[in-house]
N, C-alpha and C positions, 0 to 999 in steps of 0.2 A: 439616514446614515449615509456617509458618502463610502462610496468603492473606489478611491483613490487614496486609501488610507495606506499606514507604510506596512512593508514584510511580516515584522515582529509584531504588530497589532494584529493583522488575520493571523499567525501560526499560534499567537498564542490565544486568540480566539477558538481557532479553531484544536487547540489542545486541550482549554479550558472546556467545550462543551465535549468533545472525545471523553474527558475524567469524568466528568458528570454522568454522562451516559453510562460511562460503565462502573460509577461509585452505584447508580440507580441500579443495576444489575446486579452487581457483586451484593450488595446489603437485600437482595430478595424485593426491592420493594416494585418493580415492573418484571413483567414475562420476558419469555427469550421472543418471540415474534414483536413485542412491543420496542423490545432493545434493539433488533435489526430494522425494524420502522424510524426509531429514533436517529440508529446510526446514519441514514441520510443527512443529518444536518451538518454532523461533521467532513464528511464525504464533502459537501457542496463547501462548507468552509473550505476544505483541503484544494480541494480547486481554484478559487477563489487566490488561494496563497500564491498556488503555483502561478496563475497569470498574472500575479502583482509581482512575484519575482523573474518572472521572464522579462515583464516591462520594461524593469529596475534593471536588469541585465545590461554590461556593458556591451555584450552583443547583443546585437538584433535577431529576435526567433524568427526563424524562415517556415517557410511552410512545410517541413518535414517537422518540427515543432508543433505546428499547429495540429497536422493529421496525428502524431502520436498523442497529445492533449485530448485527441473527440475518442482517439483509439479506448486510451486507460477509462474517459469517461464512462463511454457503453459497457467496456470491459467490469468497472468498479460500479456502475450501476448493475448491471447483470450479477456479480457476484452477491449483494445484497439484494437482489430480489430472490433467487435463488438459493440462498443461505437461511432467509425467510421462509419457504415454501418449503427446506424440505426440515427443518426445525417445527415447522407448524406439522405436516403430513405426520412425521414421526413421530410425534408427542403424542398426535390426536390418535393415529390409527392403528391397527395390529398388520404392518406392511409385510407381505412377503420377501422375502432375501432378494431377487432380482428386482422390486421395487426398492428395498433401500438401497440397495450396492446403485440403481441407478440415478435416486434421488442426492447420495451421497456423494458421487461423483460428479454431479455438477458443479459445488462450487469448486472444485479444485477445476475443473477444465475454464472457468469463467478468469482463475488467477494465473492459469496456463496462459492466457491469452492477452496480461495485463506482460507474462516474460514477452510471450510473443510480439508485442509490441515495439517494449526498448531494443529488440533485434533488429526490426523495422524501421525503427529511429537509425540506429547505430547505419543500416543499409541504404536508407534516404538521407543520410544528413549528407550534404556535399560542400559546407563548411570543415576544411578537414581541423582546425583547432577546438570548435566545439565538437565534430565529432571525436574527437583525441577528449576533451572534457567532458564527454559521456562513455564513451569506455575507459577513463578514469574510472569515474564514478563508479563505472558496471566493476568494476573490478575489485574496487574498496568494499563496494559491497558484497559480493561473492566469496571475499573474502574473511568479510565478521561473519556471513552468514554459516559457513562453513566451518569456522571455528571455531563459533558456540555451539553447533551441528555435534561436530569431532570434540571437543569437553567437555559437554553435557551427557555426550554418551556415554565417555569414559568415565565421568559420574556415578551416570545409573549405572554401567558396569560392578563400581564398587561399592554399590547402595549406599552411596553417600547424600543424592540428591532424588527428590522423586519424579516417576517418569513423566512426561509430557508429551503434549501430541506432536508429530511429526511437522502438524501444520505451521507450526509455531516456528521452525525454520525459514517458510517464505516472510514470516512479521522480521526478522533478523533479519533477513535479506533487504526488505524496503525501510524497515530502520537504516540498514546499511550505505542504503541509497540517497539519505538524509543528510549521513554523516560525510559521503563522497563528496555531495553538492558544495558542503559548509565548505573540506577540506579545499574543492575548487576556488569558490568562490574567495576564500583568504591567499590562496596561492598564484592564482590567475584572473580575480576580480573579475570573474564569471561564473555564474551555478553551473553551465551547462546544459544540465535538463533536471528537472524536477518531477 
């Protein structure tokens, strides 16, 4: 298979095995340690997308592109190895409380580091149009993320919808950052950053 295929071929590959992954999951038929083993594949597709759309990019990615791309990679690999280990520890073992408060907190410091990044972006990009198309972006998304954040709670306030985890606000947020890219890329026929 060649790797010079277009945008929409990897995103929807790599959406197509994302659903799968987690159709296997939701219907019970793999473990949660096998689902987070699995979730690699999408991960490396989602990567994949992003350097085929930076390619594609009417701008040229400079090299604060490229050091944020190794940043999210370590960062999004750490957080799936980590999400692993402490899903397997906690199923398997009888942890004590500062064992799991420590286990638990990992993957959020691992997604801590994936924000930590796009700041790093936004501080190294010294293209000031792309860096204006990444705090776009940051901002479109900060913004759904926040809003589903703020109505979902006034929701469950009114038990009208059931609660959900908190985490599920950074998924809104990088949804969010999806949706900035597209909104870019149609208004300025640039993604920005991905």
């Amino acid at each position: 298979m060649k790797l010079s295929r277009t945008l929409p071929f990897w995103a929807g590959l790599t959406f197509a095995t994302f659903g799968a992954v987690m159709g296997l999951a939701l219907t019970d038929a793999i473990n949660t340690v096998t689902t987070m083993i699995l979730m690699i594949v999408p991960a490396g597709l989602f990567f994949q997308t992003m350097r085929v759309g930076g390619r594609n990019a009417a701008c040229a990615r400079g090299e604060a592109q490229r050091r944020y791309l190794k940043r999210v990679a370590i960062f999004s690999s750490l957080y799936l190895v980590v999400l692993a280990v402490q899903v397997s520890w906690l199923s398997d073992h009888d942890a004590t409380m500062p064992v799991r408060a420590g286990l638990s907190v990992l993957p959020g410091l691992a997604v801590l580091g994936i924000f930590w990044s796009i700041g790093r972006l936004i501080l190294e990009e010294q293209d000031e149009f792309i860096r204006m198309l990444i705090i776009r972006q940051t901002l479109i998304a900060t913004g759904l993320a926040l809003g589903f954040a703020t109505l979902w709670g006034f929701l469950e306030a009114g038990d009208a919808v059931a609660h959900i985890d908190a985490y599920w606000y950074a998924v809104a947020f990088f949804f969010g950052q999806l949706i900035g890219a597209i909104s870019n890329k149609i208004s300025y026929d640039s993604w920005g950053s991905l």
